[in-house]
N, C-alpha and C positions, 0 to 999 in steps of 0.2 A: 540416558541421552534423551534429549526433547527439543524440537524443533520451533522455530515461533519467527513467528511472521512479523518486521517492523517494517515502518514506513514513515514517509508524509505525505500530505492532501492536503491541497491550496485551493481557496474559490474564495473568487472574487468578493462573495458577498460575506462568507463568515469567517476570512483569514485563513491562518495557515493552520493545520492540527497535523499532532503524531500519530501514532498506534503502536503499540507492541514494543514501547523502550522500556515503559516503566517497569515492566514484567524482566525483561531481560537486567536491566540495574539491578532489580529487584534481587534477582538469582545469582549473580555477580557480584552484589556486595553481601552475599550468603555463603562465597566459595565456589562457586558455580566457575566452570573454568569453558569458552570459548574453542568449538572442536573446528568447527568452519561458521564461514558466511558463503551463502549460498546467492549467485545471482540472481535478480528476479526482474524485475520489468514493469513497465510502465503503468497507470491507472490512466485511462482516458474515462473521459466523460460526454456521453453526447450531447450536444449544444443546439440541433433543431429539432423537432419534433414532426414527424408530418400529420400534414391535415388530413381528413377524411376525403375532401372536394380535392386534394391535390394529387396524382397520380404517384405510386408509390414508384421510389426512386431507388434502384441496389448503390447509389454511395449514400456514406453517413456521415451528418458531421459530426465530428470528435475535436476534442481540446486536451492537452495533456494538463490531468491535474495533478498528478502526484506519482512517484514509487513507490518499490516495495523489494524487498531482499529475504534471504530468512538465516537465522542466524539457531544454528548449532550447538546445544551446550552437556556438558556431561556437568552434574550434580556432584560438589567437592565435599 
């Protein structure tokens, strides 16, 4: 059994990218047989930075830029 993290991640400036499918195809069209998909949650990314002259602030900005799941496989 082995556990693996896929997702996507969207920005703005370099598109959209995967992670973690091509491993699981990978193993899947190996025989790899699917035991669960695991929920998993969001990728935020913070979008302002503060200044050193600006008073630090406890909210952050965030952007959602992508998920992530994780998918379960037992080796066939």
């Amino acid at each position: 059994m082995a556990a693996f993290e896929v997702g996507i991640r969207v920005d703005i400036e370099t598109g959209v990218s995967f992670f973690g499918l091509e491993e699981v195809n990978r193993r899947i069209a190996a025989g790899a047989r699917v035991l669960e998909i695991r929920p998993g949650g969001a990728i935020m990314t913070r979008i302002a930075e503060e200044s050193e002259e600006e008073p630090r602030d406890e909210n952050v900005s965030l952007t959602l830029s992508g998920c992530q799941m994780q998918v379960i496989l037992e080796d066939g």
